[in-house]
N, C-alpha and C positions, 0 to 999 in steps of 0.2 A: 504494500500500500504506500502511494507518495504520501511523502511529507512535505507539508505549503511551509518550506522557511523562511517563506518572504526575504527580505531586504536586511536579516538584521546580520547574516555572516560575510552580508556583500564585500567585507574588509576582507575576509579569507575566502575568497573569490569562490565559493559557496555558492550553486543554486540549486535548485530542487530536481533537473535530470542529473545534475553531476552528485547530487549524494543518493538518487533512486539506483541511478546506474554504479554506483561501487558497491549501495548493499546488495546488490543482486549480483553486481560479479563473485563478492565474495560469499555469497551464500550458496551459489552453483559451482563457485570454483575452489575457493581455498577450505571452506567449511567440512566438503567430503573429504577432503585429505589429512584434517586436523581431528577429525574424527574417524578414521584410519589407523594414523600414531597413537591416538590415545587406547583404543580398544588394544594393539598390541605391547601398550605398558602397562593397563589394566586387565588385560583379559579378563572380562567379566564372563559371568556363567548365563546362559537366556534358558529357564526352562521351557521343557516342553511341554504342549497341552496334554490333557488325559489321553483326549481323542487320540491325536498327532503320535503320541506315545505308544499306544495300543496297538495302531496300525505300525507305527516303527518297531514292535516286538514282532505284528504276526510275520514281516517279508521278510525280516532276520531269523525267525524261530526260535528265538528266544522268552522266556518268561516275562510277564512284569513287570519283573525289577531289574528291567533294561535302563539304563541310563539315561535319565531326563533332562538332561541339559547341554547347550552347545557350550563350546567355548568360542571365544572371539576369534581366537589363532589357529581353529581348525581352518579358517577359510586361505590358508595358506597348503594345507596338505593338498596332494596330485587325488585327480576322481579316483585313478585304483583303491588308494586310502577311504576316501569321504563314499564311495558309491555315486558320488552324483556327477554327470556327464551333462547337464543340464541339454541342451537343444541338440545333443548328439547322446542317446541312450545307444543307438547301434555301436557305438564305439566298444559298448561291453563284451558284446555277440563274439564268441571265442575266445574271447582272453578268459574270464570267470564270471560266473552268475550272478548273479546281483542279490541272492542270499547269501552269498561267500561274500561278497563287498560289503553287504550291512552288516557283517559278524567282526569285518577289521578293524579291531584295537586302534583307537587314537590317543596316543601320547603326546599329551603338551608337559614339556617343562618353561617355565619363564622362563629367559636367563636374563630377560633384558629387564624387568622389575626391580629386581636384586642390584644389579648394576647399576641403575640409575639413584636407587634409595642409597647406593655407597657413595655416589657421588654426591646428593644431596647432605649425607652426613660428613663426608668430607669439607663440604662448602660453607655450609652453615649447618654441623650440628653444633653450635659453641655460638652462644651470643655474639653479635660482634659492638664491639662499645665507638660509640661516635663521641667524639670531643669537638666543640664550638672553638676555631682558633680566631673570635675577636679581640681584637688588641688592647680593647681596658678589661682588668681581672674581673671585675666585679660583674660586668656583661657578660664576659666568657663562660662563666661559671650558672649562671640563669638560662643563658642559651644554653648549655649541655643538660641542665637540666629538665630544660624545655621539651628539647630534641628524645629524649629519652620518655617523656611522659606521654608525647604523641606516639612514638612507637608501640608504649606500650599500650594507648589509649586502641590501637589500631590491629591489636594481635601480638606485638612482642613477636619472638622468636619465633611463632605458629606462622604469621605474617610471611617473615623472610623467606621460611621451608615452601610455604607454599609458593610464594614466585618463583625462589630454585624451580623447585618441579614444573611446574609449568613451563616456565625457559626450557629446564632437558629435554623434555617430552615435544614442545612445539616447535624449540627453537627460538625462541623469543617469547616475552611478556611483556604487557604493559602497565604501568601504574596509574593511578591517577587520585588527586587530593582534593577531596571535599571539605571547601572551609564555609562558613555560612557569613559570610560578606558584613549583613544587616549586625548579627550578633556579635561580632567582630567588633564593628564600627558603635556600636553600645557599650561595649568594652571598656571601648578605649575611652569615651566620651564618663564612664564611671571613676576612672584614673583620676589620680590628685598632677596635676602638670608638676613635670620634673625632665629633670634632664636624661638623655639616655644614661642607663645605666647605674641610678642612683637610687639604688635598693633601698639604704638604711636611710631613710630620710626622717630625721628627728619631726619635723613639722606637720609630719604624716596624722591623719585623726583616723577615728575610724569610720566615717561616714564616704571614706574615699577608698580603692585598691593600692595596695603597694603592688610595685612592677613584680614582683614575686608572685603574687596572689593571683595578679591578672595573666602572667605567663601560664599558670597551672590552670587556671578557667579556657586561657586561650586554643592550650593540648586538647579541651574537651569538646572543643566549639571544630574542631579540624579532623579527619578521620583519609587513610591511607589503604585505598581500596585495589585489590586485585584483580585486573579485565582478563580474565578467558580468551584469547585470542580465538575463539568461536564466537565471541561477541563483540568482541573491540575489532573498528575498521577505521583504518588511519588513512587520511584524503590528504595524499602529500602534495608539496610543491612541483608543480613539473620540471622545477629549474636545478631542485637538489632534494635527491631521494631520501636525505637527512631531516629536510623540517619537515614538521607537521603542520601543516595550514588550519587543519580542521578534524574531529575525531569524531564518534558517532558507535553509541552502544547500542546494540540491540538487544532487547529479551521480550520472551514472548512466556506469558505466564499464564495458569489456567482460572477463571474463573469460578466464586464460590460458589456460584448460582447452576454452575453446570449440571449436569444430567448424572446418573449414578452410573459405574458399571452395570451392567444386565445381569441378574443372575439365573439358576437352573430354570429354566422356564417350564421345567415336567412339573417342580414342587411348587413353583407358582400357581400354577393355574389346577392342580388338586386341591391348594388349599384356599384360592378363590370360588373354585364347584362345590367347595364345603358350608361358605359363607355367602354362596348366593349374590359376591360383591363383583364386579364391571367397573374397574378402576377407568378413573377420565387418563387423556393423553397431558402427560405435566407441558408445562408452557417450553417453548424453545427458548435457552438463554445461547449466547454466545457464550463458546467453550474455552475463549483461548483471547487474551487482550497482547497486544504487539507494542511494547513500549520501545521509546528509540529517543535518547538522550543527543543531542547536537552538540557539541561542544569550542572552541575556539576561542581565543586570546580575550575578547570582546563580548563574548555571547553566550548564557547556557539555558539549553530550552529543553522542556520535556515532553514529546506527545504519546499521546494513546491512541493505537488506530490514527494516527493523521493528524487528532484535535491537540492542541497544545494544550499545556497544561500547569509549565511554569516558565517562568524564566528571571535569569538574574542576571550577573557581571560576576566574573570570577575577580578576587580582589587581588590580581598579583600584578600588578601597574602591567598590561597587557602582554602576559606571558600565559601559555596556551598550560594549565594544571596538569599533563600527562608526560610523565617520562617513559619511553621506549628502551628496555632493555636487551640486549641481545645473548643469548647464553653461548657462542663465541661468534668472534667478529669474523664480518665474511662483506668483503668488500663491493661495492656497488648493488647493495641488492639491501631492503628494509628490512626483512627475516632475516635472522641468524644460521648459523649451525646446530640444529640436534642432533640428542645423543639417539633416538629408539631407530630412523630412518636407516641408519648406513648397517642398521642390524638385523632389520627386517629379512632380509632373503639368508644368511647366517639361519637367524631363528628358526624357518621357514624350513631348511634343510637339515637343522636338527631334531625336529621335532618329527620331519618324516622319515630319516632314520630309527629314530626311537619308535615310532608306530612299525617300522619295520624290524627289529628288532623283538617287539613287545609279539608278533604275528610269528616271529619265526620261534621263541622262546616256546610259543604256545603250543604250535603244532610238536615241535621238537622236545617237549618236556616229558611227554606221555611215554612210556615201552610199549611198544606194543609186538603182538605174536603170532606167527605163521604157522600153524597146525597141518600136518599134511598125516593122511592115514590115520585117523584117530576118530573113532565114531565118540559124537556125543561132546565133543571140546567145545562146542560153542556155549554151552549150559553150564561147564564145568567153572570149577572157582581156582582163581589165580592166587596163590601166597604162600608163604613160608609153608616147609612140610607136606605140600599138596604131590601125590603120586596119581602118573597116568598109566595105564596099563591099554597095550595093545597086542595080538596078535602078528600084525602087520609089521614082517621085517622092514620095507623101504621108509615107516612112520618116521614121521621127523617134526620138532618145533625149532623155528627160528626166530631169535628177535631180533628187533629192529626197534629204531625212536632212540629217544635220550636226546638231550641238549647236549651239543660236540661245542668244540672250540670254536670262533670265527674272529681270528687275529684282525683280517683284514676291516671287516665291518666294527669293532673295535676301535681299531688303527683312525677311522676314516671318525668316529664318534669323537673321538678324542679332538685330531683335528680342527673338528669343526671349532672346537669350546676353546681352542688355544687361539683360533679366528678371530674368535670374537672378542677375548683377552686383548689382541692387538689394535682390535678395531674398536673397542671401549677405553682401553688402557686402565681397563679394572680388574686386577687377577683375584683369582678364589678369596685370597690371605687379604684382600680390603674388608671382604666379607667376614673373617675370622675363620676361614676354612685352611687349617695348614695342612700343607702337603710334606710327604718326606723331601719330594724333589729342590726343596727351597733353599737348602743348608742351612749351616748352623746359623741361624739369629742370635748372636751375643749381644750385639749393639744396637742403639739406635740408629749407629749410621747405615749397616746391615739391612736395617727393615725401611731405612728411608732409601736405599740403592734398590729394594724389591718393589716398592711403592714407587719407582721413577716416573711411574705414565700418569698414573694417576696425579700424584703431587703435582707433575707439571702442568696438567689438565687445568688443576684447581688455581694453582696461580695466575693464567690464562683465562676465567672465569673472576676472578676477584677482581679485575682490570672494565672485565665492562660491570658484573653488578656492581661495583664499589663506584664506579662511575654513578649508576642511577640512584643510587640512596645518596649520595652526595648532590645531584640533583634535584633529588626530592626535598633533602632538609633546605638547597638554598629557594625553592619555593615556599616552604615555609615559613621562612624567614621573611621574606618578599610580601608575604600576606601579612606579616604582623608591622611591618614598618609601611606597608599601604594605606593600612587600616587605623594606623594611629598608635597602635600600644604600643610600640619602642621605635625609637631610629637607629636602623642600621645602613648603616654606609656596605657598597659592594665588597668593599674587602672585607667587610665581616660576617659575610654569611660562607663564609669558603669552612670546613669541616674536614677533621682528620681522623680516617677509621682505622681501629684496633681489629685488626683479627688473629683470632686465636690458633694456633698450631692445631693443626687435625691431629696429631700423630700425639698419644698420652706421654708425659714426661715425668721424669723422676722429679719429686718436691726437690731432693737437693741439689740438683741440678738448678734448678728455678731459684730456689733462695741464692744461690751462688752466682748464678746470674743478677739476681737484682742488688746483690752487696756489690758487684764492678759497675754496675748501673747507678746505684745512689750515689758511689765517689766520685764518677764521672759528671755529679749533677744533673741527674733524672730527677725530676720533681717527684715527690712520696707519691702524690695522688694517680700520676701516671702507670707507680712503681705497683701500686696496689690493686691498680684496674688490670692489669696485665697477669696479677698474682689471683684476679679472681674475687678483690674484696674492695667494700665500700670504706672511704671515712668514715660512717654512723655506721656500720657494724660494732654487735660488739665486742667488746677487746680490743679495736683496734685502735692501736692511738699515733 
């Protein structure tokens, strides 16, 4: 459905076919792909109906308690695997029947979940600490404080994991910061006028906010929200595929008033011919409302179905609220690098190994026995101590079956997983899976020479996210010297992130580290954010 945005994005050269035509290219085009990569980092389970199920036991021949559910990443196994040949079934005719195809074992392993959840713990499992570097103490120290009470006003640490993810999985995330302009600007107008930065101000009453007060009202008044790149579509400049002109959320949500699932309609309508009742037809609501957020430096509008619904000014002296993160840099192109795509066909071929496998273990697990010359063996009982008695000198029983060796199909299994080691740069032991193959781990430096791909991964990741939380806090900052509660000058919204060592350290290594740190003249409070503790904790002094 278009959206009438009128005249008000005319600055972000914004009209109504050029934002119908992006959300439609990207809901025909990028949308199927983005929900592609996620089903294969998710693999979710879809069960199947009674019905659907029943009939999928009788063409298999199997009982009931056949398996009711797909997985996402079956849609990568070959038709031999799945049975289904979709618009070509004759493909089947002589190779094997199509009850031997629905009886074939499918084996999914994830590998890529695991993977990506080590990188995500690599990246950000450990808080990362932002420090405010404005140049009076007394500002510096309210800014960090600040910065730290919206993050955590916004999700904390749940926040950050989730953009990681998002980023590995898509390839890029976007951010974007909701600050409420109106309440902002009431804020500030409740302030006792003062200079930037002059917290302890003796003159202070209490019918006014100290800048302290008003900082911590102003973290509650701002919120740091994460867009789905299934939702977020960015309307760049045509001149550099860098800016953003224009941004534009979509979601489409169900309405309360909608209609119910349908249910058994046998036990319905029995227990309607009991009660003699002829229910009316309920009213048609609309099932589904399409909201679509506008966004731009100038402008922010909300409509339902088409009609608008709000609008305001984002308060950042015309700076568009979204920052674009990439989860690694890939030049000339607005998406990033993900981690799930370059592993999809790996996967793909692991998994129809293992269904191959899982198929041969099966048939090849059982013994079974050639009776020749022997009345009555078909009835007879097979086990320990069991005597057959024949007349017939040329009688014979042979066996056959057993599960034998298969080096090569091994060989080739293995393979695949040390592929994807390469092509992740996340081996087993990120996971906590040690191999004997690893050698001796005595050191740290040991396990940081086995950890090479990954660590370097991660520091190559800290480079573009560090990038956008550094541009998120200097939006926020942007909004509060917009709006009146503090003046900061540009050089004082610039911010410096602490991030923590993935890799666990010995405490005395750390304390020995921060006693050559403190001589060198590392401030304590730096010394302490590093070690993991506050000033107002206690004990600490």
């Amino acid at each position: 459905m278009a959206v009438p945005i009128g005249n008000a994005f005319a600055d972000a050269r914004l009209d109504e076919a050029t934002l119908t035509l992006a959300l439609r290219e990207h809901t025909l085009g990028a949308v199927p792909r983005y929900e592609r990569l996620w089903a294969y980092y998710r693999n979710p389970q879809t069960p199947i109906g009674t019905a659907r199920a029943g009939a999928h036991a009788a063409v298999s021949g199997t009982h009931a308690t056949a398996r009711r559910y797909h997985q996402a990443q079956e849609c990568g196994l070959p038709p031999r695997i799945t049975g289904d040949y979709g618009a070509f079934p004759g493909l089947a005719l002589g190779l094997m029947d199509d009850r031997a195809h629905a009886r074939r074992e499918k084996v999914i392993e994830n590998d890529i979940a695991w993977r990506l959840s080590s990188m995500v713990d690599f990246l950000l499992g450990k808080p990362v600490t932002i420090h405010s570097l404005a140049r009076d103490a007394a500002l510096r120290d309210a800014l960090t404080r600040f910065l730290d009470q919206l993050f955590e006003h916004s999700g904390g640490i749940a926040l950050l994991q989730d953009m990681a993810l998002l980023g590995h999985v898509y390839g890029h995330v976007d951010l974007i910061l909701r600050a409420d302009g109106p309440a902002l600007r009431a804020l500030a107008r409740s302030m006792k006028p003062q200079r930037a930065g002059n917290i302890d101000d003796p003159d202070t009453t209490a019918d006014h906010r100290t800048l302290e007060e008003a900082l911590s009202a102003a973290a509650r008044l701002m919120r740091i929200e994460v867009v789905e790149p299934r939702r977020g579509v960015a309307i760049l400049d045509p001149r550099d595929y860098r800016e953003i002109n224009s941004y534009a959320i979509q979601t489409i949500t169900r309405a309360a008033g909608s209609p119910a699932p349908a249910c058994d309609e046998s036990t319905l309508s029995r227990l309607r011919s009991r009660l003699g009742w002829t229910p009316q037809q309920p009213e048609r609501t609309p099932s589904s409302t399409t909201i679509t957020e506008v966004i731009s430096a100038n402008a922010w509008h909300i409509y339902e179905d088409g009609v608008r619904v709000h609008e305001s000014v984002p308060p950042m002296q015309g700076e568009i609220p979204v920052v674009h993160i990439q989860n690694i840099a890939q030049p000339f192109t607005y998406e990033g690098q993900g981690e799930v795509e370059p592993l999809i066909p790996l996967q793909d071929e692991l998994n129809t190994r293992l269904s191959d496998r899982a198929a041969r273990v099966t048939m090849q697990s059982f013994r079974m026995y050639l009776a020749k010359g022997i009345d009555g063996f078909a009835n007879a009982t097979v086990g320990p101590g069991q005597v057959w008695i024949t007349d017939n000198p040329d009688a014979s029983i042979s066996e056959f079956g057993g599960d034998r060796a298969c080096p090569g199909e091994e060989s080739h299994i293995r393979e695949i997983r040390e592929a994807m080691d390469k092509a992740s740069g996340v081996p087993p032991i990120a996971a906590g899976v040690v191999q004997a193959r690893i050698g001796n781990l005595s050191s740290a430096n040991a396990l940081r020479i086995t950890l090479m791909g990954v660590l370097s991964k991660t520091a190559r990741k800290r480079v573009t996210y560090g990038r956008g939380i550094s541009q998120l806090c200097r939006l926020a900052l942007t909004a509060l010297d917009a709006t009146g509660i503090v003046g900061i000058s540009d050089g004082d919204r610039a911010v410096r992130l602490t991030w923590p060592d993935p890799l666990p350290e010995d405490l005395r290594d750390q304390a020995f580290a921060a006693g050559i740190k403190q001589d060198l003249g590392v401030p304590d409070e730096r010394l302490l954010a590093e070690l993991g503790y506050q000033p107002t904790d206690p004990g600490v002094t």
